[in-house]
C-alpha positions in Angstrom: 7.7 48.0 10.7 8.3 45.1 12.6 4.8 43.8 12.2 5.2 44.1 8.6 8.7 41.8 8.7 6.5 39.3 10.8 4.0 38.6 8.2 6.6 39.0 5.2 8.7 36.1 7.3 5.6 34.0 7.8 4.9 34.5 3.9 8.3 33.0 3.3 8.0 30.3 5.6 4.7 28.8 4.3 4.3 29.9 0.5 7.5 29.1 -0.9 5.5 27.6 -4.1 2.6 25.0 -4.7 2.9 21.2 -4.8 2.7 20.2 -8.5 -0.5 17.9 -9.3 1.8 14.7 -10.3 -1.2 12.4 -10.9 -3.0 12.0 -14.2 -6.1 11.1 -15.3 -5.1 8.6 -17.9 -2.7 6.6 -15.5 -3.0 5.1 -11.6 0.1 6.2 -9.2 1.1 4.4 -6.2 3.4 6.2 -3.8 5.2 5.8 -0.7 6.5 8.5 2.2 7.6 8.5 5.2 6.3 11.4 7.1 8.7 11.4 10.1 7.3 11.2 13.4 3.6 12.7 12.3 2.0 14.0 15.3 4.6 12.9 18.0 4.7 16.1 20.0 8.7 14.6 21.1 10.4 14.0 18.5 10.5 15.1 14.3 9.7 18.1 13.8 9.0 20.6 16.4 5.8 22.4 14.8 3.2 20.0 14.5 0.9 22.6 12.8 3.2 23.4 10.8 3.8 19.6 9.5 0.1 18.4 9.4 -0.8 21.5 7.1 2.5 20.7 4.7 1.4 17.1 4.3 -1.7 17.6 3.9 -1.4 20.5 1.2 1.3 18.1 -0.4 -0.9 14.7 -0.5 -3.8 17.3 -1.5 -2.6 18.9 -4.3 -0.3 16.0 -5.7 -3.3 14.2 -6.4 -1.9 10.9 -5.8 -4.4 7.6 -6.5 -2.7 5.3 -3.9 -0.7 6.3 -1.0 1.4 3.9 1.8 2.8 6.2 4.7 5.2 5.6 7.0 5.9 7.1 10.6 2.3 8.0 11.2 2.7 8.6 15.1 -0.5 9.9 16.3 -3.8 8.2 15.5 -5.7 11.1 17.0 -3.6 13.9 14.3 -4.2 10.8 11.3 -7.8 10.6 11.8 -8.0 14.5 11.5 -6.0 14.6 8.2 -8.2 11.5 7.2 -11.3 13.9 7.9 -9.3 16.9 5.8 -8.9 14.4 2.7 -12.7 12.7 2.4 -11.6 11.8 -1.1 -9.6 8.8 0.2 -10.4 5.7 2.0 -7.6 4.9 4.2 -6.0 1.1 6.7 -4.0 2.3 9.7 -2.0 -0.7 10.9 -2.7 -2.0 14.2 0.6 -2.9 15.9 1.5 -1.5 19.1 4.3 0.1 18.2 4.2 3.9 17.9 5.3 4.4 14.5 2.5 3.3 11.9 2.2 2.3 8.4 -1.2 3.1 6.6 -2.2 2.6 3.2 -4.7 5.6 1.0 -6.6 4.8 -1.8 -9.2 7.2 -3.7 -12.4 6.7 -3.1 -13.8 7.3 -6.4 -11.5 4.8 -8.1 -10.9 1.8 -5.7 -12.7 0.2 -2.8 -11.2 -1.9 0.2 -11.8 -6.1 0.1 -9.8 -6.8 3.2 -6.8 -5.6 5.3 -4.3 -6.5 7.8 -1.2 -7.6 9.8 1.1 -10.2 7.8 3.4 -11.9 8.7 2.9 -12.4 12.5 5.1 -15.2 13.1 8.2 -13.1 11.9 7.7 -10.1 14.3 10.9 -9.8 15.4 12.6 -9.4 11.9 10.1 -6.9 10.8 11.6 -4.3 13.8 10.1 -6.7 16.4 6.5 -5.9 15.6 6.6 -3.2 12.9 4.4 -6.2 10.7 3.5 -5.5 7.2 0.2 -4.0 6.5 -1.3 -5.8 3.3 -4.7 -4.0 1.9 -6.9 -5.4 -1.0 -8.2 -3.1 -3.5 -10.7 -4.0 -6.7 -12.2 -1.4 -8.3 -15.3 -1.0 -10.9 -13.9 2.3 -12.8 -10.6 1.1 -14.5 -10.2 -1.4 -17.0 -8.5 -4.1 -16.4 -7.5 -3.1 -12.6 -8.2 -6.5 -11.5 -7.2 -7.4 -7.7 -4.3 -5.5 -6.3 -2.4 -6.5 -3.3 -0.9 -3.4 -1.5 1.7 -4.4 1.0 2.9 -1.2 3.3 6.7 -1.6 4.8 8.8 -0.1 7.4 11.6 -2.6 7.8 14.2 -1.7 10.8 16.2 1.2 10.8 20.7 1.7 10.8 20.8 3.2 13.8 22.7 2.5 17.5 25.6 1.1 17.6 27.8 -1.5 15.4 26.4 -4.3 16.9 22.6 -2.9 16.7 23.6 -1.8 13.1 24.4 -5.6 12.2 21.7 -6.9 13.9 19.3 -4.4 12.3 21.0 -5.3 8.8 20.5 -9.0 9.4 16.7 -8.3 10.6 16.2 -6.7 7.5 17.7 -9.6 5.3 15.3 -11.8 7.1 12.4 -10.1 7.0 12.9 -9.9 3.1 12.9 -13.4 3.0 10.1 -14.2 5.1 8.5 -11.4 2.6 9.4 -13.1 -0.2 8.6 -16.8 0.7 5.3 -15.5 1.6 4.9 -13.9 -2.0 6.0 -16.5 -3.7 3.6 -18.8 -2.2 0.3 -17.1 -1.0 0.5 -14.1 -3.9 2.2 -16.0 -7.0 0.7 -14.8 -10.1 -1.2 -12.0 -8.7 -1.1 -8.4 -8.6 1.2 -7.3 -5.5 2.8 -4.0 -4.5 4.9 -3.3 -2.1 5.7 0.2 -0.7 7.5 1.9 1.9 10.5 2.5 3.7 12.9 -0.3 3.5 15.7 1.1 5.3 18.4 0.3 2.8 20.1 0.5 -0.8 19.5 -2.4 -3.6 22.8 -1.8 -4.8 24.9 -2.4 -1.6 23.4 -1.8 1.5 23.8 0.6 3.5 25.9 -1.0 6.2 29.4 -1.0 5.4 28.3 -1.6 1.5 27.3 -5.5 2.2 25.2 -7.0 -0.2 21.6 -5.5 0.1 19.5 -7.5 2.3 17.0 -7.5 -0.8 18.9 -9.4 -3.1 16.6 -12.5 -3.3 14.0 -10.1 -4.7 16.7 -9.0 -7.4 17.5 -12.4 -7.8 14.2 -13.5 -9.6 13.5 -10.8 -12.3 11.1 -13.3 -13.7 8.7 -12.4 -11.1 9.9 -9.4 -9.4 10.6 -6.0 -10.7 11.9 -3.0 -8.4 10.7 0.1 -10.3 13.2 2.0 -8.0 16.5 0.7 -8.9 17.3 2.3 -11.4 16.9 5.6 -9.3 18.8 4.1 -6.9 21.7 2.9 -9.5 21.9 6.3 -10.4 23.0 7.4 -6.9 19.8 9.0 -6.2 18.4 9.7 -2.5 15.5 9.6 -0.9 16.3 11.3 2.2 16.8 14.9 3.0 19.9 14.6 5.0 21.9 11.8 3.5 23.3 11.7 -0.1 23.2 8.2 -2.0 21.0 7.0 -0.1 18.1 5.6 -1.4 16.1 3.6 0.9 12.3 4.3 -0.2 11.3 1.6 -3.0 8.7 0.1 -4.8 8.6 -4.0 -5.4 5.6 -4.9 -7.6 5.1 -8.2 -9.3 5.2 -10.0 -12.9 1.7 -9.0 -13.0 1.2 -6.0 -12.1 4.8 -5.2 -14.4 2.9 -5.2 -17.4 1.0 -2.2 -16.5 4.0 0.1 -15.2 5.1 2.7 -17.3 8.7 2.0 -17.8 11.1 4.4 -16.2 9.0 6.6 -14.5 9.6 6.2 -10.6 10.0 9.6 -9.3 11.4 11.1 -6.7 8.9 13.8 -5.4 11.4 16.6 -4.3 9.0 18.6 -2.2 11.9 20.5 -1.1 11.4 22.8 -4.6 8.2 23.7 -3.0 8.2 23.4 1.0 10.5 26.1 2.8 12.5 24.2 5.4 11.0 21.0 4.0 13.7 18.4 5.9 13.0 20.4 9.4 9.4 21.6 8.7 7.5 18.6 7.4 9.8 14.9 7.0 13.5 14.1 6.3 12.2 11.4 3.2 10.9 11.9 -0.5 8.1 10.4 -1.4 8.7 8.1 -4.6 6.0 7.4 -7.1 5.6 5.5 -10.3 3.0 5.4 -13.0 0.5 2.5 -14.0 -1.5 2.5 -17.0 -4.8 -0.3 -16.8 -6.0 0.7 -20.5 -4.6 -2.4 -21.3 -3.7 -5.9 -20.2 -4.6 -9.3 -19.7 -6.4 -8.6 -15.8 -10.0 -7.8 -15.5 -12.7 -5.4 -13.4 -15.1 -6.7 -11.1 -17.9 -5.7 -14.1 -16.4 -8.3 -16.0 -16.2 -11.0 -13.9 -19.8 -10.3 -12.2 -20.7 -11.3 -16.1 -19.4 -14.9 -15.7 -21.3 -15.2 -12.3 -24.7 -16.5 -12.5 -26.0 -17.2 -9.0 -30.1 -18.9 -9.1 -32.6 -18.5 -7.7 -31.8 -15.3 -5.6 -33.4 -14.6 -3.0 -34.2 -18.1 -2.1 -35.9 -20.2 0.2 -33.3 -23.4 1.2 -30.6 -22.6 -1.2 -28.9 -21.0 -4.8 -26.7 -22.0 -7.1 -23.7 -20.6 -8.2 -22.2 -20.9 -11.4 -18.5 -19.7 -12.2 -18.1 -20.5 -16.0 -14.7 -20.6 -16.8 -13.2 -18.6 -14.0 -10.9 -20.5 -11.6 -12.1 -20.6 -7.6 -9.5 -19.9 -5.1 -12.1 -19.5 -1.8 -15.6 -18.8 -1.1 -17.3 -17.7 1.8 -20.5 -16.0 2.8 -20.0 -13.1 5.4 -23.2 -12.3 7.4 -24.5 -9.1 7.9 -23.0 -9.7 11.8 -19.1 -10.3 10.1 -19.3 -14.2 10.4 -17.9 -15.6 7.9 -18.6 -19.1 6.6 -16.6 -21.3 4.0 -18.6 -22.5 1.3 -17.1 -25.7 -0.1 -16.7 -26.3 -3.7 -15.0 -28.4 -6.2 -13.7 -26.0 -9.4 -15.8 -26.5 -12.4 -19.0 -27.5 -10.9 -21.8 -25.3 -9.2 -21.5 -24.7 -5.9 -24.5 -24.9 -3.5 -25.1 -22.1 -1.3 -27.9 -23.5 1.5 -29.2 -22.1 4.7 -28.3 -25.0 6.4 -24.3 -24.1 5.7 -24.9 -20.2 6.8 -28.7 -20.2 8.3 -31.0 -17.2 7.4 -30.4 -14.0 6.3 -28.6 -11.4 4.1 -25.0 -12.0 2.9 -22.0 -11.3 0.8 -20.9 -13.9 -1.1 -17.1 -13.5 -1.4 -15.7 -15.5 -4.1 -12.0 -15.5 -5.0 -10.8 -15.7 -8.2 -7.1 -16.2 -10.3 -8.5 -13.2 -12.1 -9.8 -11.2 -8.7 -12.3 -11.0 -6.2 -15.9 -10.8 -6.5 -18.9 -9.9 -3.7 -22.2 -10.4 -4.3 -25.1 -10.2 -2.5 -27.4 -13.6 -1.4 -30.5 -13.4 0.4 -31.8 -17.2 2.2 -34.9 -16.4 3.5 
């Protein structure tokens, strides 16, 4: 008898009901959640098995197409779930600090152009060295996908006392400006997201109802758009133990708005389907929108490979590259080694690739576009 209770309560505890499939064919997702504390042995919660199989199963069968994660506390336990999930390609930020951000993609739909710390010289605002994690994904599959700039946040927390509370709220205002200036001047009229946990309200925040520290993004509707606030104007949460509190958002820009589905940031309340969800497995949602790329003024790599035309390939001193009418913002050659060598060009005219700039060898030629990146392959024999 009690043998038979045993397995009836371990029945209970794990199979409470599947995690929906949320993402759809027709449409690109991009997610956020913080998985409190994954893999930290001391702190979150207590069964670690018990945690790494719930987020697993959940980011398995939700089907998601890009994922930013927050709180991931244990490279070792990350590379495992990495290894459970070969579908997706995956950055794990490389601060010090303990708790991580890291962005996943699928495979099958997007591939990884660069990735990495941003934002160094404002370490101290971004919960002194918790630095955004900004990955570049094209892809060849969707239409009209163009470059996408995924920026992964965990901005600093309310926690301590008064005085730490106010400081943190302060931190976050500035980090939000140092985010935004850099937007505004490295990212304008590209395709940016930015995910994660922001640690606070866009109505008022969440210290003493201030004005949220995020107002210069609401500020400038013209190029900013969070596809959370309405979620979080509704009184909406995204946390398991706090009501109203909505701190979990999505900021994506003019760009990328005209390929959100209007109104459809979700929160994912895995509590209908995890038993003990806020003890067992993370005390946030995850929030997730819908994209659709059928449509729109961006384009794939496929088309702009078309407007490339790089002569004579393979070559003996140097090629030729001609860009039509697409706009250069850098080129450079990356050798088989990593180096990477600026190639000089004036917009408009062909550029000269020669082995005297890189020497000889095999290389991608990384060229930079207003309308995405494109690599293509040059051998100077």
């Amino acid at each position: 008898m009690r043998k038979m209770w045993l397995i009836l309560t371990v029945a209970v505890q794990t199979a409470m009901g599947q995690v929906p499939k949320v993402g759809l064919d027709a449409k690109t997702e991009l997610a956020c959640w913080n998985i409190e504390w994954f893999g930290d042995t001391q702190f979150g919660p207590t069964d670690e098995t018990l945690q790494y199989n719930n987020v697993k199963n959940a980011i398995q069968s939700a089907d998601l197409d890009i994922l930013a994660l927050e709180e991931v506390s244990n490279t070792t336990t990350f590379a495992s779930l990495m290894a459970d999930l070969p579908q997706y390609g995956y950055a794990l930020a490389s601060y010090s600090q303990t708790q991580k951000t890291a962005l996943l993609w699928k495979k099958s739909l997007f591939r990884r152009y660069q990735s990495g710390l941003i934002l160094n010289a404002y370490s101290s605002v971004f919960a002194n060295g918790r630095l955004p994690l900004e990955v570049t994904l094209v892809s060849d599959s969707l239409n009209h996908f163009d470059t996408l700039y995924c920026i992964v946040l965990h901005m600093k927390a309310n926690t301590g006392t008064n005085s730490e509370k106010l400081q943190a709220y302060y931190d976050r205002r500035d980090a939000g400006t140092a985010l935004k200036n850099y937007l505004d001047q490295t990212r304008a009229g590209q395709k940016v997201a930015v995910m994660g946990d922001w640690n606070d309200r866009l109505t008022t925040s969440i210290w003493k109802d201030s004005i949220s520290p995020y107002k210069n993004f609401l500020n400038d509707p013209t190029h900013y758009f969070f596809t959370t606030l309405q979620r979080n104007q509704n009184g909406e949460t995204t946390l398991t133990t706090f009501t109203n509190s909505f701190i979990d958002h999505i900021l994506i820009s003019d760009r990328l708005k005209q390929h959100y589905q209007a109104g459809s940031a979700t929160v994912f309340r895995l509590d209908n389907y995890i038993t003990s969800y806020g003890t067992t497995t993370t005390d946030h949602f995850p929030v997730y929108t819908y994209f659709y790329f059928g449509t729109g003024t961006g384009m794939n790599e496929k088309d702009l490979s078309a407007q490339v035309k790089i002569y004579p390939n393979p070559s003996s001193s140097s090629c030729i590259v001609e860009t039509g009418n697409l706009v250069v913002k850098s080129m450079k050659a990356v050798s088989m080694l990593g180096e990477q060598i600026p190639i000089p060009f004036v917009c408009g005219l062909p550029i000269e690739v020669s082995k005297q700039q890189t020497g000889a060898g095999v290389f991608q030629l990384v060229i930079e576009t207003e309308k995405g990146v494109l690599v293509k392959k040059v051998v100077l024999e």
